[in-house]
C-alpha positions, 0 to 999 in steps of 0.5 A: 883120175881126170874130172870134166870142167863142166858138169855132166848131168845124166838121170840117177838110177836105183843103182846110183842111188844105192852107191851115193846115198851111204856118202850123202849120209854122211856129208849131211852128218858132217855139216851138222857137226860143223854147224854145232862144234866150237871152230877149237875142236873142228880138226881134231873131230874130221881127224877122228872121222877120217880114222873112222872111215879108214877102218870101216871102208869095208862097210861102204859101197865100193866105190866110196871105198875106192874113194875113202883110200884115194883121198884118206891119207892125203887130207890126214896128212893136211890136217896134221900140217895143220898142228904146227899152227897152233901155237903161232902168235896172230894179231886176233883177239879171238882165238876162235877167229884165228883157227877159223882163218885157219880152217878156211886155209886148210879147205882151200888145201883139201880142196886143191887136193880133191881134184886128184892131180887134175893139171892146173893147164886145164884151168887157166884161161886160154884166152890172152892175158894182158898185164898194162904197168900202172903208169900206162893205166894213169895216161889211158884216161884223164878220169884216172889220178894217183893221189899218193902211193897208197890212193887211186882215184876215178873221176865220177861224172854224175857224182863230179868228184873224185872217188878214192880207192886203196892201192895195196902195199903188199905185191901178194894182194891184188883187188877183184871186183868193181875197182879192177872192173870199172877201170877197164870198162873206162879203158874200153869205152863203156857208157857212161851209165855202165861205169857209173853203175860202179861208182862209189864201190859198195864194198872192196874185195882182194885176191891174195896169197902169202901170210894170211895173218899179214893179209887180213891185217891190211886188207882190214886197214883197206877196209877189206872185210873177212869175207872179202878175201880170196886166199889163192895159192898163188897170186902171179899164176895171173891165166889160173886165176883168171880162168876161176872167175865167176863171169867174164867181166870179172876176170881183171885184177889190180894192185899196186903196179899193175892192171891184170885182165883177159882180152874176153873182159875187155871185149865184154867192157866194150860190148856190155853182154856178159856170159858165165865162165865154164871153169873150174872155181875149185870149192866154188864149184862151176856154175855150168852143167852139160845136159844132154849135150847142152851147156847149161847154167846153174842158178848161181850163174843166172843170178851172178848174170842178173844181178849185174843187169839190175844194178846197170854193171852190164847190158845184156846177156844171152839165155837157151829156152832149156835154162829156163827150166833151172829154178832160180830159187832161193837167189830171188831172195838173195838178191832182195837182201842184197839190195833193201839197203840201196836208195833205188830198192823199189827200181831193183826189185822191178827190174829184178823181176822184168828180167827174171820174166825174161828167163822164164822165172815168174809163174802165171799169174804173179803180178809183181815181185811179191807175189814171186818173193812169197812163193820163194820163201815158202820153198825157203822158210828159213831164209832170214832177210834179218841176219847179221852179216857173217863173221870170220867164224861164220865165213869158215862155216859157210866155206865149209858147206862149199868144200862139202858140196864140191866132195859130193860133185867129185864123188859123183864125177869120179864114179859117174852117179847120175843127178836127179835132174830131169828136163823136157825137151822141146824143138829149138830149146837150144837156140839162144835169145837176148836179155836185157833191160832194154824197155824196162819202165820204172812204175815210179812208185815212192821208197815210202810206199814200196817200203811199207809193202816190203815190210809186210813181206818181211812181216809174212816172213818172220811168221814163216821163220817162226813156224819153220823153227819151232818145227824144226826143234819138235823133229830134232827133240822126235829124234 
């Protein structure tokens, strides 16, 4: 069985919700389970819960029967691989952290295998890849320098010094993001304000396959965190992986030998608009939905678009009227986390919410970002702008909230369960417009006293939290 690259969203009937609703019981039950289990016993439970299925099929609508028997054996199979890992030797003073890099390899897997033999060709981009040996990458700019094997150095102009960059050592890694990005926005001629944008890096990230115990051991000597890696199955399949990315822009790697990229990047580095990539991301899920015969952007994709905009890493790009109806939500809080730490918060935050006034996000009478940021999180009461940043365990818990997501969309392609969705149409919703910061004034207002209102917001928000908790536990403890 085939599934569609981009999402189809159709309106849900009685009759679709009476043959998801027993799926999403359970992927509801285990999420939780995973939430509250210790990462040592994880297998052991999804096994047991397979077995369960498998036994009980007959109970299920037919179709989740269907679905249980295409997919059972096969993730069973998976997970018992998994054993021989056990007692491997691994350079993590954690057990705990091991089997959790362990877990995110073995998601990846099952996530591979959830798409049911869908052809990688599908997948790859189809646009022209372009490989440029690193020699050439040192002559394309006097801004480019090799300080030794292990260092690449980029010449800022603002800062006027020379900004180093870890070359890997291991030809199975390659870096993504900003690094591989503002290289080729220098090779293509970007404005100055465009490069600078990403000058000096706020955090590195890499793509690799091979011995994930090897790769976290230098990717940490990078100064790579757990959350910054990619493990992919295979590192030179360069058109799969390109394809899988979440904006043009983004579609380049670099390592050790080589500049990687899609012909699409470089003109988005020369042009500066940016769009959403329309393939697959595997358990990343696709950030583009077809709604009645309109491509549409999810607000994962709008957010990944903004952001870039605010923080000056592109200039524009272009929206439909319908994609205003898609709720930014819960990434208006998001990127305000992302961003209280920067020098230039207060500009962020206006920016954020001049942009977002642009794609139909802030409501009438909102007057500035607060206003909106307190209307969010009380949609969202449990959002904490003060949590710790995940750790390996925490990144596996967090992927397999994905991997749960992507069970669910693939159930629903397969066996064509419609969504809850339900836009207005209107006459020339279709058309696209220009976003930009094009006229965005800053108010000038000082950190110190933009701050002292953002304290207040947070202040607002702990209140929430707190509520949202103690009711939390009052309904677990009715049940």
């Amino acid at each position: 069985m085939t599934y569609a690259t981009i999402e189809t969203t159709m309106p849900r009937s009685e009759s679709d919700i009476a043959r998801y609703q027993p799926l999403k019981d359970l992927l509801d039950k285990t999420e939780n389970n995973l939430k509250n289990m210790p990462p040592d016993i994880w297998w052991r439970q999804t096994v047991r819960q397979i077995f369960d299925l498998k036994k009980d099929s007959e109970q299920y609508p037919i179709e989740m029967a269907d679905f249980i028997d295409r997919h059972g054996n096969k993730l069973l199979e998976i997970l018992r691989d998994e054993k021989q890992h056990k007692n491997e030797e691994h350079h993590f003073s954690s057990e705990n952290d091991f089997v959790s890099l362990r877990a995110m390899e073995v998601m990846h897997s099952i996530s591979d295998q959830l798409e049911d033999g869908l052809a990688a060709e599908e997948n790859k981009d189809k646009d022209i890849v372009n490989i440029m040996p690193m020699e050439a990458v040192l002559k394309s700019s006097d801004r480019f320098n090799l300080k030794d094997e292990k260092t690449f150095q980029i010449y800022s102009k603002k800062q006027k010094v020379w900004i180093d960059f870890p070359l890997p050592q291991n030809p199975n890694i390659l870096h993504k993001g900003g690094f591989p990005r503002v290289v080729l926005k220098i090779i293509a001629g970007s404005s100055d304000k465009i490069i600078e944008s990403e000058l000096p890096p706020n955090d590195i990230d890499v793509i690799a396959s091979g011995d994930a115990d090897l790769i976290v051991q230098e990717a940490s000597q990078m100064g790579v965190d757990s959350q910054g890696i990619e493990l992919v199955k295979d590192i030179n399949e360069h058109a799969l992986l390109l394809g899988s990315r979440d904006i043009n822009l983004n579609c380049c790697f670099i390592g050790k030998d080589y500049l990687v990229y899609a012909q699409d990047a470089l003109k988005a580095a020369q042009t500066e608009k940016i769009r959403v990539k329309g393939k697959k991301r595997g358990i990343y899920g696709t950030d583009l939905f077809e709604y009645d015969k309109v491509t549409l952007i999810k607000n994962r994709g709008m957010m990944r678009m903004v952001k870039a905009l605010i923080e000056d890493k592109a200039s524009s790009f272009d929206f439909l009227p319908l994609n205003q109806q898609q709720e930014f939500g819960i990434y208006w809080l998001v990127l305000s986390r992302k961003s209280c730490q920067k020098e230039n918060f207060p500009e962020l935050m206006e920016k954020l919410y001049y942009v977002n006034k642009q794609i139909g996000q802030v409501k009438e009478g909102e007057k500035d970002i607060f206003d909106v940021l307190d209307r969010i999180h009380l949609d969202y009461p449990f959002f904490d702008f003060e949590a710790p940043q995940l750790d390996i365990q925490g990144s596996a818990r967090w992927l397999s909230k994905k991997l749960l997501k992507q069970i669910d969309k693939v159930y629903r392609d397969a066996y064509q369960i419609g969504s809850e969705l339900d836009l207005v149409r209107s006459e020339g919703d279709n058309i696209p417009y220009t976003v930009s910061t094009e006229g965005f004034k800053y108010s000038g207002i000082s950190k110190e006293d933009f701050m002292k209102k953002w304290d207040k917001f947070l202040k607002r928000c702990r209140r929430r939290i707190q509520v949202n908790t103690e009711e939390q536990i009052e309904a677990e403890n009715e049940v």
